[in-house]
RODO-2510 file (C-alpha; in nm, 4 decimals, decimal comma):
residues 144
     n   res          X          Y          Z
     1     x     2,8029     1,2145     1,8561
     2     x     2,6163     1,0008     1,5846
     3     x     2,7843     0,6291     1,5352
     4     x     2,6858     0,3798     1,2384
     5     x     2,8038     0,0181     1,2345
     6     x     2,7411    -0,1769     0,9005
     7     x     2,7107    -0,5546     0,8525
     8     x     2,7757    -0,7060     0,5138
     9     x     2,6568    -0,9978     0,3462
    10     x     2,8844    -1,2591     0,1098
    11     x     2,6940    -0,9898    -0,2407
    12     x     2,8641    -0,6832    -0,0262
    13     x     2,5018    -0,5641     0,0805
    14     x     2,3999    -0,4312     0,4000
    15     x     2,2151    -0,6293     0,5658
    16     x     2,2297    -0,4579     0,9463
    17     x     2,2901    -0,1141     1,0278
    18     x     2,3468    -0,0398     1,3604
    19     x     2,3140     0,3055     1,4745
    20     x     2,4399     0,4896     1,8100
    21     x     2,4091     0,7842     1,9820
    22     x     2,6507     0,9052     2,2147
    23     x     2,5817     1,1370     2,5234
    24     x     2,7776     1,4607     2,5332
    25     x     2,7520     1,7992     2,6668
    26     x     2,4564     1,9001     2,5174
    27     x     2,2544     1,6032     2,5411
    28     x     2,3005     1,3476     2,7918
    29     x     2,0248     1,1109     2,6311
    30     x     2,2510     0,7914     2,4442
    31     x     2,0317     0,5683     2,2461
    32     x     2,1142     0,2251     1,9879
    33     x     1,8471     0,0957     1,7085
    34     x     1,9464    -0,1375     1,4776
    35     x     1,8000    -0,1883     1,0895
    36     x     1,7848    -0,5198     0,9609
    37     x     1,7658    -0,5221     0,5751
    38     x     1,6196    -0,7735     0,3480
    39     x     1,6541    -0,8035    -0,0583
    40     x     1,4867    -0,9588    -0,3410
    41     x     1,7013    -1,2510    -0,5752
    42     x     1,7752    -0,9615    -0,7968
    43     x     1,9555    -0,7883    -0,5058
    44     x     1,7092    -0,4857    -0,4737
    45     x     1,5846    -0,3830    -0,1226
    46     x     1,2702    -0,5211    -0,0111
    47     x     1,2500    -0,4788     0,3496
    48     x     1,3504    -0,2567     0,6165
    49     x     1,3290    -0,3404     0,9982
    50     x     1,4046    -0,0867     1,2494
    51     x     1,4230    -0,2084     1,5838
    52     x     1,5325    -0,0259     1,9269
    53     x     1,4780    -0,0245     2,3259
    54     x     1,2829     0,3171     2,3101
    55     x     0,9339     0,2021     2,3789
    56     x     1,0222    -0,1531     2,6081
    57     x     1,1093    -0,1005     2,9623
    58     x     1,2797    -0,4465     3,0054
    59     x     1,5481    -0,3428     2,8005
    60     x     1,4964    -0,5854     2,4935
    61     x     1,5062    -0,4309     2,1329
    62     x     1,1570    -0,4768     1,9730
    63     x     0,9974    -0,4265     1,6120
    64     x     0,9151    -0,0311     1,5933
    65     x     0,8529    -0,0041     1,2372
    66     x     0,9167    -0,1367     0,9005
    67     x     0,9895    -0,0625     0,5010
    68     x     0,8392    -0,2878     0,1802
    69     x     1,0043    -0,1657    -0,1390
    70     x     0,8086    -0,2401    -0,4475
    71     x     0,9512    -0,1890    -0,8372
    72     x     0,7340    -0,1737    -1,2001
    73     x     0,8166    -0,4658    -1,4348
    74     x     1,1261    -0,2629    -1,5904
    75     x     1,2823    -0,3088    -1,2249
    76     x     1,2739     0,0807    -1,1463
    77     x     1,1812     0,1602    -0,7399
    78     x     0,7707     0,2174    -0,7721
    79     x     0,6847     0,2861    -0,4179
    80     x     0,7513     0,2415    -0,0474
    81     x     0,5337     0,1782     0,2048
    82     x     0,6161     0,2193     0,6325
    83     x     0,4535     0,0367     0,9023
    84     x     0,4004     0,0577     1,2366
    85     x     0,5259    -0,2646     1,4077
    86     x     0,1528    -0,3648     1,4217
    87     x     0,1154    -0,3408     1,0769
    88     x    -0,0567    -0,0410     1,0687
    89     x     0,0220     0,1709     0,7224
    90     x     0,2461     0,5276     0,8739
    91     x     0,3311     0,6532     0,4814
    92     x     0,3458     0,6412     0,1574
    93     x     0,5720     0,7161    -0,1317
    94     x     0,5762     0,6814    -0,4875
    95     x     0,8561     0,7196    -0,7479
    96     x     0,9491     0,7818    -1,0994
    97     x     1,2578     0,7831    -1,2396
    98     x     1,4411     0,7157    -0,9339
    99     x     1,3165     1,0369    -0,7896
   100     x     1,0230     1,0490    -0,5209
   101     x     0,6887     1,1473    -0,6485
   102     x     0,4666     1,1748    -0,3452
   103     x     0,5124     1,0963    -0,0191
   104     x     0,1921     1,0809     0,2197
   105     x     0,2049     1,0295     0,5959
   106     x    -0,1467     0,9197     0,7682
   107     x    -0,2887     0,9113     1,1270
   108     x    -0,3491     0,6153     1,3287
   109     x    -0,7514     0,6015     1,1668
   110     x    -0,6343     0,6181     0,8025
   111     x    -0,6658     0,9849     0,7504
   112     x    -0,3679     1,1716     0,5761
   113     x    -0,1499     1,3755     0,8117
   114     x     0,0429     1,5160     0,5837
   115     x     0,1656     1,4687     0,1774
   116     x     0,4608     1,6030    -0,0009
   117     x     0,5084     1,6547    -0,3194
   118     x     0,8169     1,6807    -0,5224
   119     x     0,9198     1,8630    -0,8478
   120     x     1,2570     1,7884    -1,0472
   121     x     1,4044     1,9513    -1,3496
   122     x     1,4397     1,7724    -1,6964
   123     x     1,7715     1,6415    -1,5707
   124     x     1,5764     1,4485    -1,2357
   125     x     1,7966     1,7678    -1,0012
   126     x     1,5592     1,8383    -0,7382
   127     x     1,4126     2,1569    -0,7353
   128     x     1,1486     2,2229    -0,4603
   129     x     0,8286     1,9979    -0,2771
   130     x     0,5342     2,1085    -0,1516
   131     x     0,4286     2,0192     0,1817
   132     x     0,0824     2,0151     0,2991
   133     x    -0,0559     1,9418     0,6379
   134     x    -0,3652     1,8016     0,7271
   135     x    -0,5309     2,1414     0,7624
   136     x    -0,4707     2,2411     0,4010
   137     x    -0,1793     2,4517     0,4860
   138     x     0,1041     2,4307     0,1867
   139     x     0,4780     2,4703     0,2757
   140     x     0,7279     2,5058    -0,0408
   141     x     1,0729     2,3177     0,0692
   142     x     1,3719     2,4018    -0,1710
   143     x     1,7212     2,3659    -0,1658
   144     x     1,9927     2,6247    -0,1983
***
C-alpha cells in the first residue's frame, strides 16, 4: 500500500509531500521519503527536494536528489533540470506549450544514458515518444 501526506502553505501550495510505503504480503520492504517544495513570488515551482533514509545507515533522512524549474519570459514551464544530491546534473527536460519536449537522462561522466522524445497532436493530446538508449536503440511509447 502507497500513502501520501500533503503539507500546505498560508497560498494553499504544497510545500511537503510525504510519501509511504506500507509492507504487505507481497512485499515486506516499507519505506518513507519526503519532498520539500519551493516556489518563485509568482507562485510557480522552483525547487524540488527529495529526501529519504535509503542510502544512510544511521537512520537520518538525507538530500538524494533535487528539481530547478525554469520558465521563458511569457511565464510558460521552459525546462527542468534533476540533480544528484552532489550536484551532479541526472536529466534534462524541455517544454513547450506545457507539454514535454525532450527529456535526456546522463551517466555519472556527462554522457547521455538515455533521451525521450515526445510528439503531441495540434490539440497538445499526447500521442507517442521515442525512447532511445545509449546504444542507439529507439523504443516508440504510446498510449492506448
Amino acid at each position: 500500500m502507497y500513502l501520501v501526506k500533503n503539507e500546505y502553505d498560508t497560498d494553499d501550495r504544497v510545500v511537503r509531500e510525504d510519501s509511504y510505503f506500507i509492507p504487505n504480503e507481497f512485499d515486506n520492504e516499507g519505506w518513507h521519503e519526503y519532498t520539500m517544495l519551493e516556489y518563485y513570488e509568482d507562485g510557480k515551482l522552483y525547487k524540488e527536494s527529495v529526501y529519504s533514509q535509503e542510502s544512510n545507515t544511521d537512520g537520518t533522512y538525507m538530500l538524494e536528489q533535487y528539481s530547478i524549474w525554469e520558465y521563458d519570459a511569457g511565464g510558460a514551464l521552459a525546462s527542468q533540470t534533476q540533480y544528484s544530491a552532489d550536484g551532479l546534473v541526472l536529466g534534462r527536460g524541455t517544454y513547450e506549450n506545457g507539454n514535454t519536449k525532450e527529456f535526456i537522462w546522463f551517466n555519472e561522466d556527462g554522457t547521455i544514458a538515455s533521451s525521450e522524445d515526445y510528439v503531441y497532436d495540434a490539440s497538445g493530446n499526447f500521442i507517442y515518444s521515442l525512447e532511445t538508449d545509449s546504444e542507439g536503440n529507439i523504443r516508440r511509447m504510446q498510449s492506448d
